[in-house]
N, C-alpha and C positions, 0 to 999 in steps of 0.2 A: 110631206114625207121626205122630200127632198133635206128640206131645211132641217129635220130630226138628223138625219144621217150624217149632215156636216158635223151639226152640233158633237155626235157622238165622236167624229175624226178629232174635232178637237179637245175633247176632251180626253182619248187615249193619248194624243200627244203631250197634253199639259202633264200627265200622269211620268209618262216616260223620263220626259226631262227632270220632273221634280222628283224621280226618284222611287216612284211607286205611293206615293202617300195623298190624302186628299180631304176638306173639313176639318176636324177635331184632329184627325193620324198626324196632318200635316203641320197644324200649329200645335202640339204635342210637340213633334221633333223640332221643328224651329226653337220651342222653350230650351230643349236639352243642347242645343249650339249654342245658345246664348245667353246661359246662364252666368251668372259672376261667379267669376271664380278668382281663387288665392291662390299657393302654393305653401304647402307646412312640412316642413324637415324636421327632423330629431332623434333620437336615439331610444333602443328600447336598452336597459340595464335587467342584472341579476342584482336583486335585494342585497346590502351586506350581510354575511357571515353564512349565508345559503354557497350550497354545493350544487353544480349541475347534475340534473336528474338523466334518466336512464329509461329509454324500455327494457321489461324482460326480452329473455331471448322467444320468447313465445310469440310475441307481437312483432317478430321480421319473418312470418309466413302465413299465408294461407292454407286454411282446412276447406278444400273443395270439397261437395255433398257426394259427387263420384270420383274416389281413388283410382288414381292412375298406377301402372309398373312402372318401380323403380328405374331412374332411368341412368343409374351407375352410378362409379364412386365421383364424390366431389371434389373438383380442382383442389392441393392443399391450400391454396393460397384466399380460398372463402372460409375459412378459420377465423385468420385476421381481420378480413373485412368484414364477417360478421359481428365482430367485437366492435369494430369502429360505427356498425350500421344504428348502434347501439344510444350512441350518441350526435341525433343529428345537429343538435344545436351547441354552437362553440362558444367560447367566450375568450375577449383578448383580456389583457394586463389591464383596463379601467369599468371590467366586467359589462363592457359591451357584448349585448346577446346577434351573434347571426343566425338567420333563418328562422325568424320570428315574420308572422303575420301581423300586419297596423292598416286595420280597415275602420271606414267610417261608416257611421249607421244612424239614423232618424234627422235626415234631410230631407228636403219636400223634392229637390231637384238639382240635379247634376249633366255634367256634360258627358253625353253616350263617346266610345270611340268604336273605331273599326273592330272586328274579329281578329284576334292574332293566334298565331299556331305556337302550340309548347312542347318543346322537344324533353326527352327523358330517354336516356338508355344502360341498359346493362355492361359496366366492362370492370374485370378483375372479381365478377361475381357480385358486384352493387349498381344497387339503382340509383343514377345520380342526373338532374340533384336531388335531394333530399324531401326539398321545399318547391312547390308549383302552386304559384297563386295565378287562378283562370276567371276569367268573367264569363259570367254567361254567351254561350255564343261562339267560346276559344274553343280550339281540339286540341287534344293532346295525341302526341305520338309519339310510338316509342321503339323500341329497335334494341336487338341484342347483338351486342358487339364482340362479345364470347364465344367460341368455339362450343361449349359446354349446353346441352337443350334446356334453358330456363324456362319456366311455364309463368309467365307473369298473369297476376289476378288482381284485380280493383272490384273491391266492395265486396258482397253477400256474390257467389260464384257455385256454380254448376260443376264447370268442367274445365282441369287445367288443362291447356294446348301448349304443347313443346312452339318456343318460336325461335326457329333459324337462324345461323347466325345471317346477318349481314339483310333481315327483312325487317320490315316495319309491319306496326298496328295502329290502326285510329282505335283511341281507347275512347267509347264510349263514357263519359260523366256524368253526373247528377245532378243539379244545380242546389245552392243553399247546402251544401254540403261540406264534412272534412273526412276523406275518405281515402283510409291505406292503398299505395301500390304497395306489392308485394308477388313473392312468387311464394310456389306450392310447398307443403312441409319438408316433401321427400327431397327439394332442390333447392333452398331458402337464398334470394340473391338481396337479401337487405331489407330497405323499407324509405316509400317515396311518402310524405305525405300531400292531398292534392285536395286543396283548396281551392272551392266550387263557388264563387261573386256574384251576384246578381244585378251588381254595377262594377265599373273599374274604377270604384273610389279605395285603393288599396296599395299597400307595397310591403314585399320582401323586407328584412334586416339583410345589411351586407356584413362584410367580413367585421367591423368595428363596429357592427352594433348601428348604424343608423339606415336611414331611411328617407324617402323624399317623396312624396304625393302632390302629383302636379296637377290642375284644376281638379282643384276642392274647394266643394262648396260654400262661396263665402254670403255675407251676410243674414246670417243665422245662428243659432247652436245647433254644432256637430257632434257627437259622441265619437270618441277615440278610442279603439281598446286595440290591445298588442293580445295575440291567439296563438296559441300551441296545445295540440294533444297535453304536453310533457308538464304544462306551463298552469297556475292558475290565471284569469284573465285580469288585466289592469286597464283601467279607463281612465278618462278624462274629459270633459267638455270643452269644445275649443272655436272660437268668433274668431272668424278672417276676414278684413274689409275687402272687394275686390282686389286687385291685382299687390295686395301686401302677401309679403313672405313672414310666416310666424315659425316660430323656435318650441318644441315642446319636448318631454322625454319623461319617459312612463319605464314603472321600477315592477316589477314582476316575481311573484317568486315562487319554487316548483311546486306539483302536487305532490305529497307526503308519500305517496306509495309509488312513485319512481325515485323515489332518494334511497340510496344505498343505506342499512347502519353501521 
């Protein structure tokens, strides 16, 4: 009885140290730290002779299932930033696309990381930034920096709640998802889109259009596709030997019914 008991003491400690995992949990996670990995950069583009698309202005609010009272007239100055909310994705002079999504997909195995937090807040009447790519496991939080009560809503919604200025929200997520922030009809502060991972094999476009994904998956075929609401998607197949840096860039071009005629 004795000797069980020990047994059991060291077994909670081995647990402890390693992290909570034990059998299969544990060389599961071992595979995902030591997997080979590469790193591949590149750029997403706008197609030649395509025009950057647009949402309507209907898609920078949410229609909660319970209306709320008006809650006053709107700052002048969400006029403008409702026009700009319009167009979350830029392009510079060699039709480098920003705030584009470049995630990978049908890998057997990849390197997990830590949970990180994503900030998102209202000020001047928008939600910025625009673009929030999360892994499973991240929180997003957000906070209205505005005097003005914006009722922020993410996804299918009940009931807009006025948020404060100068408070924060952990906004609940969905995973496997691409899912609007937004606020209520009656108070419209823009539009965040919030892309939901189920690994961190992923990155943002920056302001020229490129991009960098640091341990990916290498020796294998990766799928590569560049993702936007606005966007149709473009893919590519792509082999990274361990620790080599690969060059790629995927050409994109809008969906038909966000292009202006």
């Amino acid at each position: 009885m004795k000797r069980d008991l020990v047994a059991v003491a060291i077994a909670a400690l081995a647990l402890q140290l390693g992290g909570g995992c034990e059998g299969k949990g544990c060389a599961a996670e071992a595979a995902k730290r030591d997997a080979p990995v590469g790193v591949v950069i590149g750029y997403v583009r706008l197609e030649p002779g395509a025009t950057l698309p647009m949402y309507p202005s209907a898609a920078l609010a949410h229609e909660p299932l319970r209306p709320r009272d008006a809650p006053g007239a709107l700052p002048e100055e969400c006029v403008a930033a409702a026009l700009e909310s319009r167009m979350p994705v830029t392009m510079n002079e060699r039709r480098g696309l920003a705030g584009m999504l470049v995630t990978a997909s049908e890998f057997r195995r990849y390197r997990s990381k830590k949970p990180a937090t994503h900030h998102v807040w209202i000020e001047r009447c928008a939600l910025q930034p625009q673009a929030i790519a999360m892994t499973l496991g991240d929180k997003l939080v957000l906070e209205n920096l505005d005097a003005f009560p914006f009722a922020p809503l993410y996804g299918p919604a009940y009931e807009a709640k006025p948020l404060p200025r100068g408070q924060r929200l952990f906004v609940p997520t969905t995973p496997a998802t691409i899912e609007p922030l937004s606020c209520s009809s009656d108070a419209p502060c823009g539009r965040s889109d919030v892309f939901v991972l189920r690994h961190p094999v992923h990155a943002l476009t920056g302001a020229q259009g490129a991009f960098q994904i640091e341990s990916f998956p290498a020796g294998e075929p990766v799928r590569l596709t560049a993702i936007h609401p606005l966007f149709e998607e473009a893919e590519t197949t792509v082999w990274v030997e361990p620790g080599q840096q690969l060059r790629v860039e995927l050409t994109v071009r809008p969906k038909a019914r966000f292009v202006q005629p």
